[in-house]
C-alpha positions, 0 to 999 in steps of 0.5 A: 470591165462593165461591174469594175466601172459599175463600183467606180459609178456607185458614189456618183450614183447616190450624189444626185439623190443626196444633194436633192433630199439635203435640200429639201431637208433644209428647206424642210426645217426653214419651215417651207411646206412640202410642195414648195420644198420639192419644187425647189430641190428640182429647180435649183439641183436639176441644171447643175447635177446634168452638167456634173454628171454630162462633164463626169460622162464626157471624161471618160469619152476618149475611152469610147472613142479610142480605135485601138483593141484596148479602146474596144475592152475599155468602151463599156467603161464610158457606156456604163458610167453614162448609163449609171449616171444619167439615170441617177440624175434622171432619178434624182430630178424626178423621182426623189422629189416625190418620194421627199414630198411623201416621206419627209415631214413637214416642221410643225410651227412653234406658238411664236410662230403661229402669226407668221405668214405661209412663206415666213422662213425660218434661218436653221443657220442662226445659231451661236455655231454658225455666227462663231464659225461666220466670224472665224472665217471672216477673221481669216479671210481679213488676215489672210496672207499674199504671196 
């Protein structure tokens, strides 16, 4: 049960890291330097990520808590998704920070950039893709249908 429940856990694990690194990586390229970058992935991931992975935790508890022999077969389902998640979040808020600060690269600035202050952002978003998608959605979203 304990490595059935392990595999099941294996997605979630690597989710917290991901959502971290992605972050980064955004801000990363919108021309943030490395501390700022990290210091933001941990303050606007780390609430959010504990409480998904609390609620993710909290749905198997009835598991744990049942009192019958199946409940006592199945109890390591909740002990070892809460222990596999929680230390994925403590990974993710701790230790991906630091290794983002150290592994990725900071954006060098372009020549037209160079007058531009320390915290001038760069939008990684204005591109034709994303103004035609923004459009199409917003095009959607005014003709949507109500039932």
């Amino acid at each position: 049960m304990s490595l059935g429940t392990l595999v099941l856990a294996l997605g979630l694990l690597v989710d917290d890291a991901i959502i971290a690194v992605e972050m980064m990586a955004v801000k990363l390229e919108q021309g943030w330097n490395r501390t700022r970058a990290a210091a933001f992935a941990y303050t606007s991931t780390a609430f959010p990520m504990l409480t998904g992975t609390l609620v993710t935790v909290s749905g198997f508890l009835p598991i744990a808590l049942a009192k019958s022999s199946t409940g006592e077969y199945t109890r390591s389902i909740f002990e070892v998704s809460a222990i596999a998640l929680i230390a994925s979040w403590l990974a993710a808020v701790v230790l991906i920070p630091l290794l983002g600060y150290h592994l990725l690269p900071e954006r060098k600035r372009e020549k037209h950039e160079a007058h531009l202050p320390d915290d001038h952002e760069h939008d990684i978003y204005d591109t034709r893709f994303y103004t035609r998608l923004r459009g199409w959605i917003g095009w959607c979203i005014e003709r949507r249908l109500s039932y």
